[in-house]
C-alpha positions as CSV (number, residue, x, y, z in Angstrom):
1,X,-10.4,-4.6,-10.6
2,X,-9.2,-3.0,-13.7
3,X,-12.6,-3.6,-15.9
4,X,-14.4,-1.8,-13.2
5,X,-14.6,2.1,-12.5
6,X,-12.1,3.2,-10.5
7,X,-11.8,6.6,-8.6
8,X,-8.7,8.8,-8.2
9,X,-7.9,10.6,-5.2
10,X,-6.0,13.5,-4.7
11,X,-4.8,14.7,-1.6
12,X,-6.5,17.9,-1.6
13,X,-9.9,16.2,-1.6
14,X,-8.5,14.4,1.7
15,X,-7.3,16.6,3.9
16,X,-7.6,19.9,5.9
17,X,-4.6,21.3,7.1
18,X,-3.9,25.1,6.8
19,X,-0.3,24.4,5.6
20,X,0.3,21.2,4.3
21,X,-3.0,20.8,2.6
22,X,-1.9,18.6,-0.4
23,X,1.5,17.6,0.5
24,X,1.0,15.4,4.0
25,X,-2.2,14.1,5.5
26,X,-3.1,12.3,8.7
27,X,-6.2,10.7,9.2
28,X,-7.5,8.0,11.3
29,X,-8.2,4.6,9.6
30,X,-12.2,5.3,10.0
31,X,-12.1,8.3,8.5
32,X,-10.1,7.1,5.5
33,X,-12.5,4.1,5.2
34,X,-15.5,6.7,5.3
35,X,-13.6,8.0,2.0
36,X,-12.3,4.6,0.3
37,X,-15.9,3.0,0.5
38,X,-16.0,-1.0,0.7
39,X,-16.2,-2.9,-2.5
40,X,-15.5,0.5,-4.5
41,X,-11.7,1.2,-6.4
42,X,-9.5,3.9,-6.1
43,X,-6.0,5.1,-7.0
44,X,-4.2,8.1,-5.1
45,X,-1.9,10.3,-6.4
46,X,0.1,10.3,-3.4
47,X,1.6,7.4,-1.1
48,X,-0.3,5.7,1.4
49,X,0.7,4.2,4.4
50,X,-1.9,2.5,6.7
51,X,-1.4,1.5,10.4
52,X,-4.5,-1.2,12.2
53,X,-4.2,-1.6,15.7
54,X,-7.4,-3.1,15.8
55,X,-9.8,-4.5,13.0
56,X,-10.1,-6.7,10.3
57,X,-11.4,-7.2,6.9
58,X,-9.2,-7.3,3.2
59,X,-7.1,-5.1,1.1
60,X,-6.4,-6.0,-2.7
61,X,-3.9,-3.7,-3.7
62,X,-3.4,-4.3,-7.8
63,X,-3.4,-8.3,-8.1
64,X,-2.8,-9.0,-4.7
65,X,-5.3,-9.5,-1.6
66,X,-3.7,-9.0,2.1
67,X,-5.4,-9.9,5.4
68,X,-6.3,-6.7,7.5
69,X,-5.8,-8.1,11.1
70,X,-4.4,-6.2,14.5
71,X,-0.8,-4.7,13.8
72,X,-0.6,-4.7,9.8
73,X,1.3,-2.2,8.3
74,X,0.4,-1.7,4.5
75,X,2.2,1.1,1.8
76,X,0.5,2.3,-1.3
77,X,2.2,4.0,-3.9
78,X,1.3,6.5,-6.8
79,X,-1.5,5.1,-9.2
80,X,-1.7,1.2,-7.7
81,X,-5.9,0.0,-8.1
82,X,-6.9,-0.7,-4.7
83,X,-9.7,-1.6,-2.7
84,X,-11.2,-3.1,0.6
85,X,-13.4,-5.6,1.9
86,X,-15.4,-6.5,5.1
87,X,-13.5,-4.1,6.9
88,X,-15.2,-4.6,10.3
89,X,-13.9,-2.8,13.3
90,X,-10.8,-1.2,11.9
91,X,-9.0,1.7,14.1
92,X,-5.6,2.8,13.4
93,X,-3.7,6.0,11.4
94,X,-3.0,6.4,7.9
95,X,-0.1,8.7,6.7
96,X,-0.8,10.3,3.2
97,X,2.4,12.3,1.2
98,X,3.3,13.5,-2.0
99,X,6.9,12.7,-3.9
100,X,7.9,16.7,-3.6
101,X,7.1,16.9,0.3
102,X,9.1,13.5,0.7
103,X,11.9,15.2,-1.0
104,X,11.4,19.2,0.6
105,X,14.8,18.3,2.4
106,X,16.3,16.4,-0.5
107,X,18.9,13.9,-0.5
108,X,21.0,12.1,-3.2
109,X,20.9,9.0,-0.9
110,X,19.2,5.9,-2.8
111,X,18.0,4.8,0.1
112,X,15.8,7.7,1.6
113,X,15.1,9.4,-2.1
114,X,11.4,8.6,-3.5
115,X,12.3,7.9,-6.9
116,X,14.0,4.8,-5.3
117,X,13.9,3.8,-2.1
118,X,9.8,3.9,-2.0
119,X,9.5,3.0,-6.1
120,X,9.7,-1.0,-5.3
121,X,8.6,-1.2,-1.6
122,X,6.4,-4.3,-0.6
123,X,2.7,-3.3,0.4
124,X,2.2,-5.0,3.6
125,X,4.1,-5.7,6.8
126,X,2.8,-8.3,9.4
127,X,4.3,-10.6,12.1
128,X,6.4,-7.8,13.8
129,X,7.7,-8.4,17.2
130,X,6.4,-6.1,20.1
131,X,9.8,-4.3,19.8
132,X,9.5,-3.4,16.7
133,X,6.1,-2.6,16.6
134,X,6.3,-0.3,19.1
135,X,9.6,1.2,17.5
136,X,6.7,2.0,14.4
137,X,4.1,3.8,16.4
138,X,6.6,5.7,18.2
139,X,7.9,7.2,14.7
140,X,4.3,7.7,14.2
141,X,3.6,9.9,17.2
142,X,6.5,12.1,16.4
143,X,5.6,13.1,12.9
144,X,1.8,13.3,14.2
145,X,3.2,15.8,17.4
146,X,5.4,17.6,14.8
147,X,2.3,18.1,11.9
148,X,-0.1,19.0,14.8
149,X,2.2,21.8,16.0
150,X,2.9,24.4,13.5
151,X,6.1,25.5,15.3
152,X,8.9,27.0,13.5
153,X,10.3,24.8,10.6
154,X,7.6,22.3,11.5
155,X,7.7,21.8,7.9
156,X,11.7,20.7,7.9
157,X,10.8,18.3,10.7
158,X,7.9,16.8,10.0
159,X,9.7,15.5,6.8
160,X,12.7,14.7,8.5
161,X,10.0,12.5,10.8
162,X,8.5,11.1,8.0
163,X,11.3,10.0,6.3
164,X,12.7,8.0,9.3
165,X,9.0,6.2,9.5
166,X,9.6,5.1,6.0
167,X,13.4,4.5,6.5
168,X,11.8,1.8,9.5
169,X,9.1,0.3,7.4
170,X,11.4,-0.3,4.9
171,X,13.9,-2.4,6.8
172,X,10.9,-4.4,8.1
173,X,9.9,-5.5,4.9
174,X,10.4,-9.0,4.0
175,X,10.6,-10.1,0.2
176,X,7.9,-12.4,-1.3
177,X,10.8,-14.6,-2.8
178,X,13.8,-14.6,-0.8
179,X,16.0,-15.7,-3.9
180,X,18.0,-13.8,-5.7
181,X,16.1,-12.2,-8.9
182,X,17.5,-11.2,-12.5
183,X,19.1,-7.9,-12.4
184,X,16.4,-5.6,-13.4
185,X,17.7,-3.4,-16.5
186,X,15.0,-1.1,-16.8
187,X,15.2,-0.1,-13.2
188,X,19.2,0.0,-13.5
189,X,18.6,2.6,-16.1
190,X,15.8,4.7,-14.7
191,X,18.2,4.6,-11.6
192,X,21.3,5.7,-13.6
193,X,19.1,8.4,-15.3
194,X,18.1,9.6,-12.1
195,X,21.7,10.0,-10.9
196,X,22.8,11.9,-13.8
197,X,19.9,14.5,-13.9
198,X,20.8,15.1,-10.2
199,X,24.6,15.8,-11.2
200,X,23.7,17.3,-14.3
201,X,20.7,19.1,-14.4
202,X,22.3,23.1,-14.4
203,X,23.9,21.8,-17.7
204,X,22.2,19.5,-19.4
205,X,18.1,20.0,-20.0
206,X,17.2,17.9,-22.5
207,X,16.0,14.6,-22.7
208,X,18.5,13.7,-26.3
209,X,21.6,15.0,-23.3
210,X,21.2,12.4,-21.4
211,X,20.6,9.5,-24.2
212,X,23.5,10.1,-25.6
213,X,25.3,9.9,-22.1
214,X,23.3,6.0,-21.4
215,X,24.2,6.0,-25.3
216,X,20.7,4.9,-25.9
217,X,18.1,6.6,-28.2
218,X,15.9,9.4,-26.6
219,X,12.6,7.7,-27.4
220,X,13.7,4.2,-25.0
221,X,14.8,6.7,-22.2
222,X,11.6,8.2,-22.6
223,X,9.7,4.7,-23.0
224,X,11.9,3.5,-19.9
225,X,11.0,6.2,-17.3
226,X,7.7,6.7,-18.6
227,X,7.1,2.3,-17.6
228,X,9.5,3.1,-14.6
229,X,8.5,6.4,-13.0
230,X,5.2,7.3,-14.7
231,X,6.3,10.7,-16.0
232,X,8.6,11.5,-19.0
233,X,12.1,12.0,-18.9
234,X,11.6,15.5,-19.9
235,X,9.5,15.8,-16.6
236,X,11.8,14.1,-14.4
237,X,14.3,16.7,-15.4
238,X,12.0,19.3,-15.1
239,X,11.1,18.5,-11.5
240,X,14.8,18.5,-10.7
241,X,15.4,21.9,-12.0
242,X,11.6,23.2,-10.1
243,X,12.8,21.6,-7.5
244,X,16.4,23.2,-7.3
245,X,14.7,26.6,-8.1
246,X,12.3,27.1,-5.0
247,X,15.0,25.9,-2.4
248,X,17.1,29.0,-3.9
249,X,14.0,31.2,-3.9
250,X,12.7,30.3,-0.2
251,X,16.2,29.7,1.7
252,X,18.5,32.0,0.1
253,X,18.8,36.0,-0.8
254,X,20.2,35.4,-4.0
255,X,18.4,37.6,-7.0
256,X,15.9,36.2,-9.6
257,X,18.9,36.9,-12.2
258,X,21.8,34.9,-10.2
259,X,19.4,32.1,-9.5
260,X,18.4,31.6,-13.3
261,X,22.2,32.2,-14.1
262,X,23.2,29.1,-11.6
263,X,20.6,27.0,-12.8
264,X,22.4,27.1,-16.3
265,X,19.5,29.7,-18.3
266,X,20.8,32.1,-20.3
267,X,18.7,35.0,-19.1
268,X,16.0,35.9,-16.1
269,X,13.0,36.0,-18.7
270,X,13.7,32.3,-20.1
271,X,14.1,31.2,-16.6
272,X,10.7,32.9,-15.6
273,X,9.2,31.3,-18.1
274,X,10.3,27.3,-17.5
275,X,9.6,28.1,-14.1
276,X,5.9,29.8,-14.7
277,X,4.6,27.1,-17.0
278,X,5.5,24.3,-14.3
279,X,4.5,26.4,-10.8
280,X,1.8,28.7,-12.5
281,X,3.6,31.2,-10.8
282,X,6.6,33.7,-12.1
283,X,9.8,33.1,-9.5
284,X,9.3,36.3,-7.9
285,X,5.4,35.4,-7.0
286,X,6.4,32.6,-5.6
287,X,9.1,33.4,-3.3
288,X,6.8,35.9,-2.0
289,X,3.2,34.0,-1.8
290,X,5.9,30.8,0.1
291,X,7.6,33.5,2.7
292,X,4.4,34.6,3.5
293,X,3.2,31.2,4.2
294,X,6.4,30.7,6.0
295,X,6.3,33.9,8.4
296,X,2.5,32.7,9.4
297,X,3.2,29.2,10.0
């Protein structure tokens, strides 16, 4: 798969909706099949998670090829090579999301955060009792009947929805090899990194900060995360301050000023600048082009 071409998909080229355009999609299995053509390779930049009620062919996700029958459940994440085969049949609902509208209501919880709890997850699930089958598809239906409604804070509760399908999924995953494996260092440390931006990242912006904290060099953080997360450690911290920024822009009152003074910048123009060069936008575009969106949703 990896000698061959392989196309990227983005979510924007996948889905239609008004507001969420680019942040959560939900298709039907055919009409993600029309897109991901059999025998042809893609990557997303996004997670996937696909649902067959009814159908069968094969997925190959990376190295590994999975059975599509009746009731599998398979999760694709950022950048894996994938592609199907003989798909014959196939109905179902796939549920496509970014990292930043997984974490729009953020938690420091390892076990709902992206960065962690979806970072390892197995790809397929199969064999589930009705129970618990059932239990999936009803999770379903509520983030479907909360994307479909644009009520007020449909936004908030769609990704309140989504992260309970995922929070299900994942405790019905069942390890390849039931043993127990080497502690993984690398992930320990991208974890530990992680944690420390999120306590730190008002203070402490820069890569060599938090190095000197794991007390390793800048350039094996970097090399770790880079492996680990596919972004930089720069980034990572970067998207943690973005991120910290537009919740104080679109849920509170407080100034352009305050904000960049309790985000640890030492004056509105620097701040307007970090925040510009990641969101293309200054902070007082943005707060207006989102409230705008918000009020017409």
């Amino acid at each position: 798969m990896l000698n061959q071409d392989i196309r990227t998909f983005t979510l924007n080229q996948l889905g239609t909706h008004s507001i969420l355009r680019g942040e959560l999609v939900l298709l039907t299995v055919s009409e993600f099949l029309c897109k991901a053509i059999d025998g042809s390779h893609f990557k997303n930049k996004f997670y996937a998670v696909l649902m067959f009620s009814k159908g069968q062919g094969s997925l190959q996700i990376d190295h590994q090829i999975f059975e599509i029958r009746p009731n599998s459940f398979f999760f694709i994440n950022y950048h894996q090579a994938y592609s199907f085969t003989g798909t014959e049949a196939c109905e179902g609902s796939v549920i496509l999301f970014t990292k930043s509208f997984y974490n729009y209501i953020y938690t420091g919880n390892r076990l709902i955060k992206s960065d962690t709890a979806l970072e390892d997850l197995f790809p397929s699930i199969t064999g589930l009792t009705a129970e618990k089958r059932k239990d999936l598809w009803q999770s379903f239906e509520a983030l479907k009947k909360e994307y479909s409604s644009r009520n007020s804070l449909f936004k908030e509760i769609a990704c309140l929805q989504l992260k309970v399908m995922m929070l299900k999924y994942i405790r019905n995953t069942r390890p390849v090899h039931p043993i127990q494996e080497a502690p993984d260092r690398k992930k320990e440390l991208a974890d530990k990194f992680s944690e420390l931006v999120n306590l730190n990242f008002r203070e402490l912006k820069s890569t060599s900060e938090y190095a000197e904290k794991l007390s390793i060099t800048p350039n094996y953080l970097n090399a770790v995360i880079r492996e680990r997360l596919d972004m930089t450690a720069g980034q990572l911290i970067k998207n943690r301050v973005i991120l910290e920024a537009e919740r104080l822009l679109l849920h509170t009152t407080l100034s352009i000023a305050e904000i960049a003074y309790g985000l640890g910048f030492s004056d509105r123009s620097h701040f307007g600048k970090y925040f510009k060069a990641e969101k293309k936008y200054s902070p007082n575009e943005y707060r207006k082009k989102e409230s705008r969106t918000v009020i017409n949703t």
